[in-house]
Structure formats: structure tokens, C-alpha cells
C-alpha positions in Angstrom: 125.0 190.4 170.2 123.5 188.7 167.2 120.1 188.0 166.6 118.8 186.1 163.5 115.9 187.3 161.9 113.8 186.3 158.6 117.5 184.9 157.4 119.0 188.2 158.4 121.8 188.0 161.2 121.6 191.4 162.6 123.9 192.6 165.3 122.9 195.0 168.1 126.2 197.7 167.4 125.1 199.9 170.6 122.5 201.0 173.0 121.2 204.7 173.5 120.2 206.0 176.6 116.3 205.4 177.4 114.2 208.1 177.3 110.4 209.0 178.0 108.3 210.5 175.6 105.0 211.0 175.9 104.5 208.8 178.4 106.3 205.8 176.4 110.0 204.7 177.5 111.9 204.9 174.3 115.8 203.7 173.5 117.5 204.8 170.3 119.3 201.1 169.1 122.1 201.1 166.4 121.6 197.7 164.6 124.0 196.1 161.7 123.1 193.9 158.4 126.4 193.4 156.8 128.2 195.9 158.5 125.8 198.6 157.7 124.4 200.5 160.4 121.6 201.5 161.1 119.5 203.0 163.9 115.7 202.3 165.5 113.9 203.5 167.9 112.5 200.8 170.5 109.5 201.3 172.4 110.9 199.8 175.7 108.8 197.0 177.7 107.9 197.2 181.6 110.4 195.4 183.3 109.7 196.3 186.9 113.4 197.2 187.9 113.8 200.1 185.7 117.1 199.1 185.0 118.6 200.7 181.7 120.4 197.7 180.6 124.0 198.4 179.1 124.4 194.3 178.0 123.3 194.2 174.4 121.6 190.9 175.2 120.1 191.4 178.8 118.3 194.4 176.4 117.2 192.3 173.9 116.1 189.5 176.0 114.0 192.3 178.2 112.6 193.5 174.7 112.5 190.4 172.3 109.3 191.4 171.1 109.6 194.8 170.6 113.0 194.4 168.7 111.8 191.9 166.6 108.9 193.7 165.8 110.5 196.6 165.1 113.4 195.2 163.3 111.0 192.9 160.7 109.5 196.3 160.2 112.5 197.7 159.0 113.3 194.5 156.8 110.2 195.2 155.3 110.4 199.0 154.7 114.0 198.2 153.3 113.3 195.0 151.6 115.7 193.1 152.9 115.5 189.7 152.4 119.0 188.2 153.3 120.2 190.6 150.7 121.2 194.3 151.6 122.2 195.0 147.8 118.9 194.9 146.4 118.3 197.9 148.1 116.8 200.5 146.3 
């Protein structure tokens, strides 16, 4: 599943196992810009079935927000702006 963000196409490589903790559902994510991978933890939203989705995009269309959110994060940690080179 590809998702483009800030003129980054990032690809959603494989979903962890959800997990609670402290109270928050969690999901370790392994992402990929330009075939490098990379993992985030995703603070999962309610989505009153409790399903732990296995379909990359049924995940990310559950979570939109919170992968986005977390994922411009990490652009901006990494400074990544369509370029993973720059890199420092």
C-alpha cells in the first residue's frame, strides 16, 4: 500500500501485532521511502470492532490520521523532503 505524503510516496512494508500500553492500543508499522525501511509506532484509533486489521490499506484507512501524523513527524525529524540522501 502506497500512500503519498508531502511529495513522499511511502509504502506500508508490514503490520505488527497491536498491542496495549498503558491504556493506549499501539501497532509497531514498518514503512518504506526509497526502499529504505523503517519502523513507527502508531497510536491505533477506536474502531468499534476491535479488529486487528492484516490489509495494509483497511489499516491505514482505519488510522489515516494517525499515520499521517506520525509519518510527517518522522519526515520532519529526518528531513526528508522528497529526497532521502540529504540525510544527515
Amino acid at each position: 500500500m502506497k500512500i503519498e505524503l508531502q511529495e513522499n510516496e511511502i509504502t506500508i512494508v508490514k503490520l505488527g501485532t497491536a498491542y496495549e500500553e498503558n491504556g493506549v492500543m499501539m501497532r509497531k508499522v514498518t514503512f518504506a521511502i526509497q526502499g529504505k525501511e523503517f519502523e513507527r509506532e502508531i497510536i491505533l484509533g477506536p474502531n468499534g470492532t476491535g479488529a486487528d486489521f492484516t490489509d495494509p490499506q483497511k489499516f491505514y484507512m482505519m488510522n489515516k490520521e494517525q499515520v499521517d501524523a506520525n509519518l510527517i513527524l518522522f519526515l520532519s525529524e529526518h528531513h526528508l523532503y522528497n529526497n532521502l540522501d540529504q540525510q544527515s
